[in-house]
LUMTOR-546364 format. One record per residue (C-alpha): residue number from 1; residue in one letter; x negated, z negated, y negated. Coordinates in nm, 4 decimals, always signed. Example, Ala and Ser with C-alpha at 12.3 -4.5 7.8 and 13.67 -1.06 7.14 Angstrom:
BEGIN
   k r        x        z        y
   1 a  -1.2300  -0.7800  +0.4500
   2 s  -1.3670  -0.7140  +0.1060
# end
This chain:
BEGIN
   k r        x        z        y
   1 x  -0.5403  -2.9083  +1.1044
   2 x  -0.5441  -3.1582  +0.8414
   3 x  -0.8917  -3.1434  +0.7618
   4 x  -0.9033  -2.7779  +0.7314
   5 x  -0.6291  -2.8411  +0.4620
   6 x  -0.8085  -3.0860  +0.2990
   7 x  -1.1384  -2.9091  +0.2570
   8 x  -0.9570  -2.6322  +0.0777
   9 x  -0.7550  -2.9582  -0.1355
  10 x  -1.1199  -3.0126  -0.2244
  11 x  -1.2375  -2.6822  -0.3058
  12 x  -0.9013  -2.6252  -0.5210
  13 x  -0.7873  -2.9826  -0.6227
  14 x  -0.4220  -3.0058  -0.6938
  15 x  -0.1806  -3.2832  -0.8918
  16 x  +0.1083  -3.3878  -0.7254
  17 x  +0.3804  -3.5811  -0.8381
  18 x  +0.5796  -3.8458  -0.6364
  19 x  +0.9647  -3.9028  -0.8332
  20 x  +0.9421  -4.2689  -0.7210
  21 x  +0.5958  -4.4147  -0.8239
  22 x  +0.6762  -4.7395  -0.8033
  23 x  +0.7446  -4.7262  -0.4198
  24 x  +0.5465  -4.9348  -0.2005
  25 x  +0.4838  -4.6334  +0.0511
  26 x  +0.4555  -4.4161  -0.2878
  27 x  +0.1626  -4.6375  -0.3877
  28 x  -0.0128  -4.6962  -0.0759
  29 x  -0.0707  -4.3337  +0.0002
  30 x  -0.1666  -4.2568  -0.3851
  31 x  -0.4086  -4.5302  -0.3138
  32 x  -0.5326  -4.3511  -0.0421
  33 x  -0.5733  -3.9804  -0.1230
  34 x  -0.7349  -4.1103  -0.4724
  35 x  -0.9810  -4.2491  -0.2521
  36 x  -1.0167  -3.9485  -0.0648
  37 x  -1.0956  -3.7939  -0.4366
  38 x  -0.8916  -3.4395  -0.3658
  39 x  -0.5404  -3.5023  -0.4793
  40 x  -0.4388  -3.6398  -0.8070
  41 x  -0.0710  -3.8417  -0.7607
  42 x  +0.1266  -3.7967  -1.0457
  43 x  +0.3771  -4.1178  -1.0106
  44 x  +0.7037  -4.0874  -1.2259
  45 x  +0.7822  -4.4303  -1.3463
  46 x  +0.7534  -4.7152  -1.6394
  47 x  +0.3873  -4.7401  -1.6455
  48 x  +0.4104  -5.1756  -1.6587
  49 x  +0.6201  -5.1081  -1.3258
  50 x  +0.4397  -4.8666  -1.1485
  51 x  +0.0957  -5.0878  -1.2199
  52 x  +0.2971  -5.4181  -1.1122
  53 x  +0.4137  -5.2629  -0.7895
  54 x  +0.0775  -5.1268  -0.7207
  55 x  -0.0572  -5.4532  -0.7905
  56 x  +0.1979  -5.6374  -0.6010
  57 x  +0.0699  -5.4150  -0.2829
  58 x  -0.2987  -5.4897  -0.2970
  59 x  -0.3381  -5.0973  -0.3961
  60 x  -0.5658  -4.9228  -0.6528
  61 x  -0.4023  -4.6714  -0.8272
  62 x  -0.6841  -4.6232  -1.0895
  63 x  -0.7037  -4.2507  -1.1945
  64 x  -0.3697  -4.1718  -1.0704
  65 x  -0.0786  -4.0493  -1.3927
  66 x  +0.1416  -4.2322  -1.4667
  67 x  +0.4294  -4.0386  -1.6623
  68 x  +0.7544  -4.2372  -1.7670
  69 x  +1.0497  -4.0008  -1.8816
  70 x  +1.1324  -4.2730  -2.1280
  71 x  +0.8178  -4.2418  -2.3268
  72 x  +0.7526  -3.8942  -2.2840
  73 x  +0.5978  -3.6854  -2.5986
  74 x  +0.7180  -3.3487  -2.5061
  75 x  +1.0771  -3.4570  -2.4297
  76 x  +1.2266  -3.2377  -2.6835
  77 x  +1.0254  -2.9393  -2.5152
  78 x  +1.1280  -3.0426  -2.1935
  79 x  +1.4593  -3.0413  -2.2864
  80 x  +1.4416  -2.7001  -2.5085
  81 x  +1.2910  -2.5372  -2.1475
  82 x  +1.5700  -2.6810  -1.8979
  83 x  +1.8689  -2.5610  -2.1422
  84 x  +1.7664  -2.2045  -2.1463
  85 x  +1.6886  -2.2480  -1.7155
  86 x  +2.0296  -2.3915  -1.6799
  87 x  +2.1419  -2.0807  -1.9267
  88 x  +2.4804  -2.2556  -2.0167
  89 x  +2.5459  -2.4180  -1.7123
  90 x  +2.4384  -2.7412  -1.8511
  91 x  +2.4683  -2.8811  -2.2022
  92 x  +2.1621  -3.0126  -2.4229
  93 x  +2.3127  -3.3520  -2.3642
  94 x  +2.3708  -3.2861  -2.0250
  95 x  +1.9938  -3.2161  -1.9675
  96 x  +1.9141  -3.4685  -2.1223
  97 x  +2.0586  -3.7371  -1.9385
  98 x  +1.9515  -3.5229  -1.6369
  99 x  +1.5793  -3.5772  -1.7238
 100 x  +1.5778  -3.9759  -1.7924
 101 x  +1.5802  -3.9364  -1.3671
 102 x  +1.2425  -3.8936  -1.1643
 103 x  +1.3843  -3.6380  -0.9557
 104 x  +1.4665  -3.3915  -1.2558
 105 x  +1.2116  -3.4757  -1.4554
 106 x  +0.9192  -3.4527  -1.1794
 107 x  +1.0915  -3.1118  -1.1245
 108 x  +1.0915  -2.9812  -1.4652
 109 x  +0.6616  -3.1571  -1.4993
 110 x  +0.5720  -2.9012  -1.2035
 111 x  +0.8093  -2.6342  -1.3851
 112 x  +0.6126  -2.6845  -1.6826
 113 x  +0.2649  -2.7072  -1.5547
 114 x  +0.1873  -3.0750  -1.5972
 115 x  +0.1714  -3.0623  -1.2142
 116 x  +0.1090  -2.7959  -0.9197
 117 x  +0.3636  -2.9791  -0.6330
 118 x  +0.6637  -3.2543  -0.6106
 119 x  +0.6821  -3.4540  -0.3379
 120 x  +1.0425  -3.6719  -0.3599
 121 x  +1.3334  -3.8591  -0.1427
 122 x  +1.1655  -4.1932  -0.0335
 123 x  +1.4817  -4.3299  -0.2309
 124 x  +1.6407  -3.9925  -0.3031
 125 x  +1.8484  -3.8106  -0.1094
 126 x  +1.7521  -3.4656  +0.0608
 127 x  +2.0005  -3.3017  -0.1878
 128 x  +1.8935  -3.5255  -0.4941
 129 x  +1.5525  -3.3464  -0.4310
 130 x  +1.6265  -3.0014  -0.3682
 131 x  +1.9347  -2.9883  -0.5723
 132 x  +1.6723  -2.9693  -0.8999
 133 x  +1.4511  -2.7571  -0.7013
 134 x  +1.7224  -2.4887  -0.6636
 135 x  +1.8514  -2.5143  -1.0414
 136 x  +1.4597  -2.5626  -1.1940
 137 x  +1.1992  -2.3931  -0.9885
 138 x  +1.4666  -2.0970  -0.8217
 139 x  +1.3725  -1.9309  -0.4797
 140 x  +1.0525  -1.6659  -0.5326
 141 x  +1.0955  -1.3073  -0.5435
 142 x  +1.1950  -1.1788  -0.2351
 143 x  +1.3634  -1.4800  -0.1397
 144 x  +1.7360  -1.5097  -0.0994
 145 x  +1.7727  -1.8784  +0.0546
 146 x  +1.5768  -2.2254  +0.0538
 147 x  +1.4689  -2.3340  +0.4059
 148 x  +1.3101  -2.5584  +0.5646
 149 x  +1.1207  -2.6302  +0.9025
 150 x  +0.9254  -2.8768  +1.0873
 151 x  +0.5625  -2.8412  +1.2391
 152 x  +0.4958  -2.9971  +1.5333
 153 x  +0.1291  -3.0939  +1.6475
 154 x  +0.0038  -3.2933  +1.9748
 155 x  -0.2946  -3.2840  +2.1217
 156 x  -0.4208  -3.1018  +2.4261
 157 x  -0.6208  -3.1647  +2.7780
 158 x  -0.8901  -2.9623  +2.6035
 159 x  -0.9185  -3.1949  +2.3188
 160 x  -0.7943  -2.9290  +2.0521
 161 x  -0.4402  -2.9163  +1.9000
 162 x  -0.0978  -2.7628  +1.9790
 163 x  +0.0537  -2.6522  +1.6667
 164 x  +0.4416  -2.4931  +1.6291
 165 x  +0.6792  -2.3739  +1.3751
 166 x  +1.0482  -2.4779  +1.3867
 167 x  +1.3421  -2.3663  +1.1732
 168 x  +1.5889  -2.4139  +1.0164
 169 x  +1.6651  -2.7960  +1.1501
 170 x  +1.7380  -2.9203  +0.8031
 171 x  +1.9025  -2.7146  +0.5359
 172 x  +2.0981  -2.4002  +0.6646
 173 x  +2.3854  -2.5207  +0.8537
 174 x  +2.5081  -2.2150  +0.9596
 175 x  +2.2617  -1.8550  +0.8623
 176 x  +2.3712  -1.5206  +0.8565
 177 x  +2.1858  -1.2950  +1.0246
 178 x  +2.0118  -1.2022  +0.6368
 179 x  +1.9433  -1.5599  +0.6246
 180 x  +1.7924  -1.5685  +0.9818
 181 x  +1.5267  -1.2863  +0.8740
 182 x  +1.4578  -1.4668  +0.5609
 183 x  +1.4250  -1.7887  +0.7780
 184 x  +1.2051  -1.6180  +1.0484
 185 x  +0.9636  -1.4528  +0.7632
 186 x  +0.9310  -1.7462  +0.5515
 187 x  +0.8268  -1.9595  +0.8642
 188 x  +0.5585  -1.7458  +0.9948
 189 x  +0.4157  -1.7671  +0.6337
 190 x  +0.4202  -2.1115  +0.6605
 191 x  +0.2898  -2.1225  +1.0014
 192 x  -0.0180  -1.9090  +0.8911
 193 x  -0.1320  -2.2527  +0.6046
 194 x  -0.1247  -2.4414  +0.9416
 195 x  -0.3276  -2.2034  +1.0794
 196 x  -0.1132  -2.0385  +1.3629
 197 x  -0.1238  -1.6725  +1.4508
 198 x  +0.2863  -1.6504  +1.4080
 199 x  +0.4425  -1.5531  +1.7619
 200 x  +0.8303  -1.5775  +1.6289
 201 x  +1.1055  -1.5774  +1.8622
 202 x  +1.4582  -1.5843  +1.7909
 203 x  +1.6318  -1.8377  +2.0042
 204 x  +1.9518  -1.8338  +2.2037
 205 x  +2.0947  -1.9184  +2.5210
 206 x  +2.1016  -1.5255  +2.6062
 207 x  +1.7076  -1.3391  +2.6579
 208 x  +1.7492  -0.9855  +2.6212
 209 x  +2.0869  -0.8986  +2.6880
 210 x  +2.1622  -1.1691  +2.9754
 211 x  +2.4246  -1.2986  +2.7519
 212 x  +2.7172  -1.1854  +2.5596
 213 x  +2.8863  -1.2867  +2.2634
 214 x  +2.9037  -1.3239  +1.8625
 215 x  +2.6070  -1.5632  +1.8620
 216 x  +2.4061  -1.3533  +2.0690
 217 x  +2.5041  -1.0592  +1.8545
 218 x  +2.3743  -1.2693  +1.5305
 219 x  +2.0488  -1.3132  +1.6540
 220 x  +1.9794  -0.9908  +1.7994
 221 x  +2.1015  -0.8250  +1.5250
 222 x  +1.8652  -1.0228  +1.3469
 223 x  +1.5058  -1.0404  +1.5246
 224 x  +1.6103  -0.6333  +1.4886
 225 x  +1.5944  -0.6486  +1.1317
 226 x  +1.2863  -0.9178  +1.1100
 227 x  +1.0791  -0.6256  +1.2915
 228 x  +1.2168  -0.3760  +1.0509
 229 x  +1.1021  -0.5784  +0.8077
 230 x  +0.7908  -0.6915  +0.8779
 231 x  +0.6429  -0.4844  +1.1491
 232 x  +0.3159  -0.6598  +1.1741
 233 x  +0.4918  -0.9517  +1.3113
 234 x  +0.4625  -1.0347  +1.6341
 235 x  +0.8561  -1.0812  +1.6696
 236 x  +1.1330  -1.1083  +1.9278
 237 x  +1.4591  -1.1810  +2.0755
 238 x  +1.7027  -1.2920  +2.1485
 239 x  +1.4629  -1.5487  +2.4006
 240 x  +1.5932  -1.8187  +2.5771
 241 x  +1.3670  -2.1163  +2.5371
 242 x  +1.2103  -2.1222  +2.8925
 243 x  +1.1530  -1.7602  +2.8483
 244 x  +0.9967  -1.7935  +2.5165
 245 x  +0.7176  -2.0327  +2.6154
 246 x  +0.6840  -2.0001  +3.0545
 247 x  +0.4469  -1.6881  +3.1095
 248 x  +0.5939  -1.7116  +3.4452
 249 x  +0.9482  -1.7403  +3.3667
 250 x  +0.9154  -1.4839  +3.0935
 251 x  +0.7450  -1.1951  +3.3686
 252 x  +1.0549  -1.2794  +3.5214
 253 x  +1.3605  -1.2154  +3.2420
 254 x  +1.1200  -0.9861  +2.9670
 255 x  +0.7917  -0.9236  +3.1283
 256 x  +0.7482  -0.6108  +2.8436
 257 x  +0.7669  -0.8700  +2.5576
 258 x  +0.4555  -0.9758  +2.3570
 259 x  +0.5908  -1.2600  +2.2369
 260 x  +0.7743  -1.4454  +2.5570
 261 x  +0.5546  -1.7236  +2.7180
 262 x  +0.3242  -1.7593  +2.4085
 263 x  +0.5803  -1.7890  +2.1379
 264 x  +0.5141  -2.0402  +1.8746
 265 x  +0.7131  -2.0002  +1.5638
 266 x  +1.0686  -2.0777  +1.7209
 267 x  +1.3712  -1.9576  +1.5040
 268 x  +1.7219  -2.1356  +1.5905
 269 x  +2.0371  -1.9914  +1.5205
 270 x  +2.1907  -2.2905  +1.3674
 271 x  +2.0922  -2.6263  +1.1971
 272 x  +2.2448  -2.8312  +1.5800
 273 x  +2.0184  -2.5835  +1.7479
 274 x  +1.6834  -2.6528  +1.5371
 275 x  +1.7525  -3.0191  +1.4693
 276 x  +1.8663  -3.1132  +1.8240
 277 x  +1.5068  -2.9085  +1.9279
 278 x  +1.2854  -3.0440  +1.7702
 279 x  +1.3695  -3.4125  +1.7767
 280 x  +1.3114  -3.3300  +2.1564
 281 x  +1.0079  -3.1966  +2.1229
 282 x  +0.9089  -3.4903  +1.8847
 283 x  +1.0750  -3.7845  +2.1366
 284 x  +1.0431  -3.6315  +2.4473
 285 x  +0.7389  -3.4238  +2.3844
 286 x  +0.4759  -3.5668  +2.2279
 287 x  +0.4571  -3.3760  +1.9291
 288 x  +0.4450  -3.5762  +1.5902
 289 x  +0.6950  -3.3744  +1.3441
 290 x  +0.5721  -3.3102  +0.9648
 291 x  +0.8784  -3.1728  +0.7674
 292 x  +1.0942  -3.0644  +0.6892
 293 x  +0.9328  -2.8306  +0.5012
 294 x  +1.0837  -2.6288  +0.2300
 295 x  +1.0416  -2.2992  +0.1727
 296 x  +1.1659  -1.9987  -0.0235
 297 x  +1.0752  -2.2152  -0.3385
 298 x  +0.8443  -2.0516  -0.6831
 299 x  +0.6623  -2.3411  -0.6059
 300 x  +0.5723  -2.6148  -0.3622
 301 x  +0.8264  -2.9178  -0.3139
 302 x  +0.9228  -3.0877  -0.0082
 303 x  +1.1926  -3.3810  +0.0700
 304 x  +1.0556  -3.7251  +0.2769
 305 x  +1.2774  -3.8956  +0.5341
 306 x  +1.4315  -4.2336  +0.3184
 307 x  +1.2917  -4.3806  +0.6452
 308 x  +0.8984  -4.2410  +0.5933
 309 x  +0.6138  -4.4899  +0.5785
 310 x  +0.3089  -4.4486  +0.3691
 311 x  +0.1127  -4.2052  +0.6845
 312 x  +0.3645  -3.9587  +0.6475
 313 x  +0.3951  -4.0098  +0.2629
 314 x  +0.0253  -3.9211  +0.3263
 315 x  +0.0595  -3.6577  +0.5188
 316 x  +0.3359  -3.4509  +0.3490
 317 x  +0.1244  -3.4742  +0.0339
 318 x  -0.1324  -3.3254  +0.1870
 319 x  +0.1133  -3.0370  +0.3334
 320 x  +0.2612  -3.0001  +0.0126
 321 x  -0.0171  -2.8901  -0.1957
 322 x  -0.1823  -2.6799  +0.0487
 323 x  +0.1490  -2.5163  +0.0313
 324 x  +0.0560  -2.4112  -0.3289
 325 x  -0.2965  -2.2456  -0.2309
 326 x  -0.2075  -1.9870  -0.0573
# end
């Protein structure tokens, strides 16, 4: 999975800027992918800093940008462009201040084109990072929410790899059936970069009908409009989880469904729901977990765990900017 990502990174190099660059697990992966030669790290930082840390760390930064909002030539422009975003919600002065901060001013380098993809919260919080994503970069057409999910890989007997969508386990606490469509359509996009064949089902503790009540209702009511919507999808639901991934539970409760025993792009109808699921699948299942993954955005930014080490600083760069190719 990764590799097929990275031969396109190499095809269609990308920059990609990390808001803390003088992170240890910052540095260590920019170390790293420079070496791989297909992603240029943008680190946001003092540049005596970010070379110190990197020193500090035994890494070898050399080629990488270094881009400190303190010293930064096109401030004013900067500036000039987040005032008319912000559209009097935020004073000159305001933005300003704003932008002497890596995760704002990272935001407003990929808004500007110094950079294709952000890749933040090793210090920040999830909300420090999508917080400027949502007031800078705005949801693409067609979009009405951010999102997020995870993808979960492990390997199988065969020697190949099992690869699933979940969502939403991080953002929306509670979606609307609208916000479940845009969820559901918005993860099978994203399942497609890590090349799965979207199978979405809408989860819930009722398949079909065998259950009653106003969360059932929710999620029928949206898989309904998901197929209105996009009618090429393999969609459905509601599914219990059994039924969605057991062939032979699912000839049982919906044998007429093309989607029940082979689903893969999973859909929960809450954020206990999707983040309860797939830290089982991760702890109890074997699957590693890259996420969460945001989507909805105009352009391709994702949120670490404050806990990440440089592999998964690593890996989510890697995510990120394949994000941005397709």
């Amino acid at each position: 999975m990764f590799q097929s990502m990275i031969e396109k990174l190499k095809e269609r190099p990308q920059r990609i800027v990390f808001t803390e660059g003088t992170d240890q697990r910052i540095l260590e992966a920019s170390a790293r992918l420079l070496a791989d030669n297909f992603l240029t790290p943008v680190l946001v930082g003092n540049p005596d800093e970010v070379r110190a840390a990197a020193a500090k760390g035994g890494f070898n930064i050399e080629g990488a940008d270094i881009m400190d909002p303190a010293d930064f030539d096109k401030m004013n422009e900067m500036v000039e462009s987040m005032v008319a975003l912000r559209k009097g919600k935020m004073t000159e002065e305001q933005c300003r201040a704003a932008l002497k901060k890596g995760n704002y001013f990272g935001t407003m380098l990929v808004k500007m084109g110094y950079a294709d993809a952000l890749l933040g919260g090793a210090t920040y919080s999830t909300a420090d990072t999508v917080r400027p994503a949502l007031q800078i970069i705005k949801t693409k057409p067609g979009s009405k929410i951010v999102s997020s999910c995870f993808i979960l890989v492990r390997p199988t007997a065969s020697g190949e790899q099992e690869v699933l969508a979940m969502a939403d386990c991080a953002i929306n606490i509670k979606p609307n059936e609208d916000e479940l469509v845009d969820i559901a359509l918005e993860t099978a996009k994203t399942a497609k970069v890590f090349g799965v064949d979207p199978k979405v089902a809408f989860l819930s503790y009722s398949t079909l009908g065998s259950g009653a009540g106003e969360d059932v209702d929710k999620v029928r009511n949206a898989c309904a409009k998901a197929k209105a919507a996009a009618p090429d999808l393999a969609i459905d639901g509601e599914l219990q989880f059994d039924a969605a991934v057991d062939s032979r539970v699912a000839q049982t409760k919906c044998p007429d469904s093309k989607v029940a025993g082979h689903a893969n792009t999973f859909i929960f109808p809450d954020i206990n729901a999707g983040n309860i699921g797939y830290k089982i699948a991760q702890r109890l299942g074997g699957f590693d977990a890259y996420g969460p993954i945001l989507q909805g955005l105009n352009a391709p930014i994702n949120d670490l765990s404050r806990g990440c080490n440089a592999q998964e600083v690593y890996s989510m760069a890697i995510i990120t900017a394949a994000l941005g190719l397709d």
